[in-house]
N, C-alpha and C positions, 0 to 999 in steps of 0.2 A: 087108742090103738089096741091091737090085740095081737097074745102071742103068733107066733110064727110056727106053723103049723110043719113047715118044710122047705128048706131052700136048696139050690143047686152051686155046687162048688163047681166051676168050669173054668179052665183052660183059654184062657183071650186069645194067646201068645202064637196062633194060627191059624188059618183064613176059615179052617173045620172047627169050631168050637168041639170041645169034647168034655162030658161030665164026667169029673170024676170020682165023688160021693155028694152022700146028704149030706146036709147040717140038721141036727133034731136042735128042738129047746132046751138052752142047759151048756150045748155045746161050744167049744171055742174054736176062734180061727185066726191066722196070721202069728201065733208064737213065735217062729221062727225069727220072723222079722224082728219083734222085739227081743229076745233072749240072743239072739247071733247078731243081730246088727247086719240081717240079711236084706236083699231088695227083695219085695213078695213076690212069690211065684206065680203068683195067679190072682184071680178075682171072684167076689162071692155076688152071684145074681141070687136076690129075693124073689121070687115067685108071687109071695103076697103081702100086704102091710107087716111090718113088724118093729121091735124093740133093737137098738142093741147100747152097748157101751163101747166108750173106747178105753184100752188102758195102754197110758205111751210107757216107753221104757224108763223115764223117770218115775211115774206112778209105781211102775212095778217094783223098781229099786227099793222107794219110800216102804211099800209094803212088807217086803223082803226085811228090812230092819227093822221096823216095829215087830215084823211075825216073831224073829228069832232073840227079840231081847226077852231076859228072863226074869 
């Protein structure tokens, strides 16, 4: 596979799709969801082959306490 050159964040949630920005490489998406315990607002279409990771909001927690121990 190879990075992801570009993708399109758009709006499912009406019969008009509508874009509402890029995604570049590097970039994240759906925080909300995980940090608020929100349902996601929207949906991320890929344009071309690419990469990603998931991190659930247990992941995040675990990370969050290993960051700040001293």
């Amino acid at each position: 596979m190879t990075d992801l050159n570009r993708s399109e964040y758009v709006n499912y949630g009406t019969d008009a799709q509508k874009k509402l920005t890029d995604v570049k490489p590097g970039q994240y998406f759906g925080e909300l969801a995980i940090i608020e315990a929100w349902p996601r607002s929207g949906t991320i279409v890929a344009e071309e082959e690419l990469r990603t990771i998931e991190l659930t909001g247990h992941d995040l927690v675990n990370y969050v306490k290993i960051s700040i121990r001293f």
